[in-house]
PAZAPA-4460 file (N, C-alpha, C; in steps of 0.05 Angstrom, whole numbers, plus 32768, in hexadecimal, padded with zeros to 4 digits):
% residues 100
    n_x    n_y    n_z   ca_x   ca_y   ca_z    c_x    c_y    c_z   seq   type   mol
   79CD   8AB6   7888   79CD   8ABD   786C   79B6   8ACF   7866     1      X     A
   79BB   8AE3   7853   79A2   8AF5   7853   79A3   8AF9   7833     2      X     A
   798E   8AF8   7822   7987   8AFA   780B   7970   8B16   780B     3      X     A
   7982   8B24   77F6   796A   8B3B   77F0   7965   8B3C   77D3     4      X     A
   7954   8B4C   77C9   794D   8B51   77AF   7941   8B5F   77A8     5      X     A
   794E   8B73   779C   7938   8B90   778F   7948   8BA0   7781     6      X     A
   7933   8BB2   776D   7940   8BBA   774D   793D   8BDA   7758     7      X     A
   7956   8BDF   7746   7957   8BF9   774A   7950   8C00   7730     8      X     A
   7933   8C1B   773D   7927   8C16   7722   7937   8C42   7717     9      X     A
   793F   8C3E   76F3   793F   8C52   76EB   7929   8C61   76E1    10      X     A
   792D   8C7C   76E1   7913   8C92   76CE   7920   8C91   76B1    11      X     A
   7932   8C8B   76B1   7942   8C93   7691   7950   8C80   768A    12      X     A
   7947   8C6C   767B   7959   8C4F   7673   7970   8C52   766A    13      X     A
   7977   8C6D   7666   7995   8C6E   764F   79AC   8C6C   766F    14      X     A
   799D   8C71   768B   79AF   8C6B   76A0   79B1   8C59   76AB    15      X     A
   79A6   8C37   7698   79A9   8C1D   76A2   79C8   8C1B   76A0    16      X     A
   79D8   8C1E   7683   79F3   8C17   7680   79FD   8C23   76A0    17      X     A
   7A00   8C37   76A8   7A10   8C48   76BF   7A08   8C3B   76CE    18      X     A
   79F3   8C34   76D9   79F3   8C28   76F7   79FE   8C0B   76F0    19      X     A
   79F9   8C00   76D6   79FE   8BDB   76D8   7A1F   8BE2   76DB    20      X     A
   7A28   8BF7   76D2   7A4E   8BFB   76CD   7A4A   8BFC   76EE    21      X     A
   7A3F   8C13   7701   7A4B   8C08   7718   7A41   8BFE   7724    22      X     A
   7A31   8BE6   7723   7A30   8BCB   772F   7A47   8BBB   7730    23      X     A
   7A4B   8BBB   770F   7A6B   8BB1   770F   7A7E   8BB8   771C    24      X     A
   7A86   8BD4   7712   7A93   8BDD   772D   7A93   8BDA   7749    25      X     A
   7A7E   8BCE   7752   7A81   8BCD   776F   7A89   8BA5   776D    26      X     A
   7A87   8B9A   7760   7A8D   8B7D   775E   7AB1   8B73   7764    27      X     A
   7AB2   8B5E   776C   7AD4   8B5A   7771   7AD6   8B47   7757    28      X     A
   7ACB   8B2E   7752   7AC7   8B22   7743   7AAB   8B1D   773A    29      X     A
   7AB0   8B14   7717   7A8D   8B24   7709   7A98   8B0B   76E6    30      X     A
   7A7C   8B0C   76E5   7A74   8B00   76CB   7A61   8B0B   76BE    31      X     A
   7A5E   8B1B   76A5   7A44   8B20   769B   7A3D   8B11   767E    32      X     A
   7A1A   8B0E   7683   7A1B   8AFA   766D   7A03   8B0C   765D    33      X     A
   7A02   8B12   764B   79EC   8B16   763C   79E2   8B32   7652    34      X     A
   79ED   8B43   765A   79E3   8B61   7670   79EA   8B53   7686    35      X     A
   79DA   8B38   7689   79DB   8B31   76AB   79F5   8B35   76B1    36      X     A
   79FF   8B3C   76CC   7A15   8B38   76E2   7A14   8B28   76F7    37      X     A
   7A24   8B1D   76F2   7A2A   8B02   7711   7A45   8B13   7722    38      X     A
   7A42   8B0E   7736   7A5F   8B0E   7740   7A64   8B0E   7761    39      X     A
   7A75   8B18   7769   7A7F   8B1D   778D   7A85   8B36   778F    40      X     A
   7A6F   8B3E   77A6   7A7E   8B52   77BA   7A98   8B59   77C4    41      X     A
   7AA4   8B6A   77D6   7AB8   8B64   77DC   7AB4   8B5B   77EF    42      X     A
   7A9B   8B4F   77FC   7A9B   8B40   7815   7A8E   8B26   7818    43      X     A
   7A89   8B1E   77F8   7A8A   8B0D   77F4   7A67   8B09   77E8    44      X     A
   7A53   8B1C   77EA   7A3D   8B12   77E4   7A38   8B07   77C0    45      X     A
   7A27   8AFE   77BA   7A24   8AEA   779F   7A0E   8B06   779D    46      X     A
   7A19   8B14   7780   7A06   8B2C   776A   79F8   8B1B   775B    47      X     A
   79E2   8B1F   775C   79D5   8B1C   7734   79CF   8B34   7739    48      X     A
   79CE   8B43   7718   79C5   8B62   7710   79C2   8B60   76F8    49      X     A
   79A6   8B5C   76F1   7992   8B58   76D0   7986   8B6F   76CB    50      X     A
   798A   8B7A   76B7   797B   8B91   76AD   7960   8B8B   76A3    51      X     A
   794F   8B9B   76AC   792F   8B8F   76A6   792A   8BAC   769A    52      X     A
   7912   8BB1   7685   7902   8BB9   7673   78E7   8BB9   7678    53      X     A
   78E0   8BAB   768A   78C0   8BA4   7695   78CA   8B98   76A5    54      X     A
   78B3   8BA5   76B9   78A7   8B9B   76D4   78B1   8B7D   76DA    55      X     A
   78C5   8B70   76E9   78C5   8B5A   76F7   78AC   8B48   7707    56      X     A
   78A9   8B2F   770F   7893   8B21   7712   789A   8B32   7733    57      X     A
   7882   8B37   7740   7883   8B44   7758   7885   8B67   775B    58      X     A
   787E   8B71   7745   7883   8B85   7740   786F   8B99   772B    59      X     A
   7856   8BAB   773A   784A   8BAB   772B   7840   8BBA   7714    60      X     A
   7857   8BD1   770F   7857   8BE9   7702   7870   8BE2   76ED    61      X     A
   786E   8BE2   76D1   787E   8BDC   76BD   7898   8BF4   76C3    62      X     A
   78B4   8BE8   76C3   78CC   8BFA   76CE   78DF   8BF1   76BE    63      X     A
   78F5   8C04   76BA   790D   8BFF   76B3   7924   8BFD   76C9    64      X     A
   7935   8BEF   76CC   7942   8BEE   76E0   7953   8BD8   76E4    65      X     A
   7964   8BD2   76F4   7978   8BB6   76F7   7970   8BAD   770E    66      X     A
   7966   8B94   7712   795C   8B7C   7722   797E   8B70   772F    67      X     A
   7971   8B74   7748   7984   8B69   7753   7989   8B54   776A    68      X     A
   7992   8B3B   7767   7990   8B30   7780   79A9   8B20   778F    69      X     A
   79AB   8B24   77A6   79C0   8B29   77B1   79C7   8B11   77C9    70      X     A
   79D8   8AF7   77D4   79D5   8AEB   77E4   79F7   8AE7   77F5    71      X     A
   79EF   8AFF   780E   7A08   8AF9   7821   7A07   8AEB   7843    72      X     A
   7A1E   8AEC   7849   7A28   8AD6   785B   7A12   8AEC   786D    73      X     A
   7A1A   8B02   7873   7A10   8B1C   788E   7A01   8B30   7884    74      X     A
   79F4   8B39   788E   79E0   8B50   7886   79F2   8B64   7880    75      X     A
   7A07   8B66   7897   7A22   8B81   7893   7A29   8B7C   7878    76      X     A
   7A2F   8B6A   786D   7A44   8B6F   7852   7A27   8B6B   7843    77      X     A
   7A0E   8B69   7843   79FA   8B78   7833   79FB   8B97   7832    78      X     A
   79FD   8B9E   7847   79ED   8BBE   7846   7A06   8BC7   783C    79      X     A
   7A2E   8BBC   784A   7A3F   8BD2   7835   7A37   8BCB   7814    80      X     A
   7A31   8BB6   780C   7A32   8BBF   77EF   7A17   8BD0   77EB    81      X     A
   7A00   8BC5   77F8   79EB   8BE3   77F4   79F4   8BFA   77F3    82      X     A
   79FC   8C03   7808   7A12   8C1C   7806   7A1A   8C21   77F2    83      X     A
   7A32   8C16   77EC   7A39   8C1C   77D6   7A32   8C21   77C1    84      X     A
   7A1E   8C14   77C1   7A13   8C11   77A1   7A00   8C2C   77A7    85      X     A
   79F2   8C39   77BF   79DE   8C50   77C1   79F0   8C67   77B8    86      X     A
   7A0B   8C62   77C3   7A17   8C79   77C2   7A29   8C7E   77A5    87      X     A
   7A21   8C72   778C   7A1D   8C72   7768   7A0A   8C7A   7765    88      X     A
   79F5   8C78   7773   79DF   8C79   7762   79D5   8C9A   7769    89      X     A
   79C5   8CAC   775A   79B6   8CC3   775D   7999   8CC5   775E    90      X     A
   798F   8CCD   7775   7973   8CC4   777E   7965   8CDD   7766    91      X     A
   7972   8CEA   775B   795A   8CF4   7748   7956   8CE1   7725    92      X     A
   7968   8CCE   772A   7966   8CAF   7711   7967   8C9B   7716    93      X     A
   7960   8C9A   7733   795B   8C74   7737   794D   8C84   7758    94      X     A
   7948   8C66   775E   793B   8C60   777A   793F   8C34   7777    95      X     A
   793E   8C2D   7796   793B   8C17   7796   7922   8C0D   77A7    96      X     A
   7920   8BF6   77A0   78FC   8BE5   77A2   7909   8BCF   77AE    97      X     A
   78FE   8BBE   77C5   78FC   8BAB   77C7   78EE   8B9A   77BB    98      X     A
   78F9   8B7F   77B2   78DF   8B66   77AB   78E1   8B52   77B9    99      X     A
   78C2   8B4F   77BF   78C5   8B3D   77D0   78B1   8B25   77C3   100      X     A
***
């Protein structure tokens, strides 16, 4: 089992909606409650994706961005949804951080 977690942080908050839309988009099944997103990969890993406004505990520069943490069976069906999700996103309005 491998558990990761890190926020992809934006330069321009008005591009939180677009990436949290394709988070969803990359989800098979999903619940959102109040911004947060729960849901499944298509290979089964367990999403949370919370939109933060400030800096997360572990994190030491105040950011805007969606926190994310992620728990699958294989590292492989980690990195395809990494993938996927890198290949939404535009490295001149996000970047991703690990937290550790």
């Amino acid at each position: 089992m491998i558990e990761l977690k890190f926020i992809i942080k934006v330069y321009d908050p008005h591009k939180l909606v677009s990436i949290s839309s394709n988070i969803g988009g990359l989800l098979e099944r999903k619940v959102s409650i109040g911004g947060t997103q729960f849901g499944l990969s298509q290979k089964g890993c367990l999403i949370v994706a919370q939109p933060v406004l400030k800096g997360p505990i572990g994190i030491n520069d105040a950011v805007n961005g969606i926190l994310v943490k992620m728990t699958c069976n294989e590292s492989e069906d980690a990195f395809l949804f990494i993938s996927q999700l890198s290949s939404n996103l535009s490295p001149h309005e996000s970047t991703i951080e690990l937290v550790y």
